[in-house]
N, C-alpha and C positions, 0 to 999 in steps of 0.2 A: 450376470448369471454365471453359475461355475458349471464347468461340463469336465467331465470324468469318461472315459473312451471304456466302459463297465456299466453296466447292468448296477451292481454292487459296488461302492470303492472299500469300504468298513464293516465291519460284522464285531458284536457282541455277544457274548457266550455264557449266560450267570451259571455258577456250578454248585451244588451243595450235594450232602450225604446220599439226596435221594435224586441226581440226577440219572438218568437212562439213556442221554442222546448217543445217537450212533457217530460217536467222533470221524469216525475216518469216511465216512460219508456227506458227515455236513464238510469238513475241510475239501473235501474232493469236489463238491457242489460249488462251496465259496471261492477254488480254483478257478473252475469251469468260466465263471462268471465276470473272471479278473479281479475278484477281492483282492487290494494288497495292504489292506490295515483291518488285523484282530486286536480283540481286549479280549481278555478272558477274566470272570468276575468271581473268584471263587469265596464263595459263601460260606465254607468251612477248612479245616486247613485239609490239604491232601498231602497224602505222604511222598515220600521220596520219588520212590517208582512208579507211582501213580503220575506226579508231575512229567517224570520223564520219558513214560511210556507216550503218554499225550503229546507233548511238544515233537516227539521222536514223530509221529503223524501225520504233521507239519512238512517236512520235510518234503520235498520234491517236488512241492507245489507252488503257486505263485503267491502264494502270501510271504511277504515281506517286510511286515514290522510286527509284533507282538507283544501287547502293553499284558502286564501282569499284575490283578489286584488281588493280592494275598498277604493274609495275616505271616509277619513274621515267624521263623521257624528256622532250627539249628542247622538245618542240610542245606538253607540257601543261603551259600557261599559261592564267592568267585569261583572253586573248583568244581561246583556242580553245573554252572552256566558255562565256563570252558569243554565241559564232556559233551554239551550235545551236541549232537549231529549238525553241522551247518545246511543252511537250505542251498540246494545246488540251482534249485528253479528257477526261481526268483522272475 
């Protein structure tokens, strides 16, 4: 049996055009909880700063891995994963 010292160890996030969730709410939740492995599953492509505003979210909380399933697109490059914010929480 595996035991996890969390309520939650992993959380999955599917995202498209018409999502609505309250990001900085569920990440503060999935915190709370001791989440430290996200996926986030995006269904369509999001733009630049939509990526970044999201992940920037992240930040200070105790989530610690984040797997990202997105269609290919021009802005993600090495220099766009270097700008963001590192998680101080962890």
């Amino acid at each position: 049996m595996f035991e996890y010292p969390s309520l939650v160890s992993n959380a999955i996030i599917s995202i498209d055009e018409h999502s609505a969730h309250n990001y900085k709410l569920i990440f503060s939740e999935l915190s709370e909880l001791n989440c430290k492995g996200l996926e986030l599953r995006f269904l369509n492509t999001p733009g630049n700063e939509e990526l970044f505003n999201l992940l920037t979210l992240i930040q200070n909380t105790r989530i610690q891995s984040i797997d990202l399933i997105i269609k290919h697109t021009e802005f993600l490059t090495p220099d766009f994963f270097q700008n963001l914010p590192v998680n101080s929480e962890g």
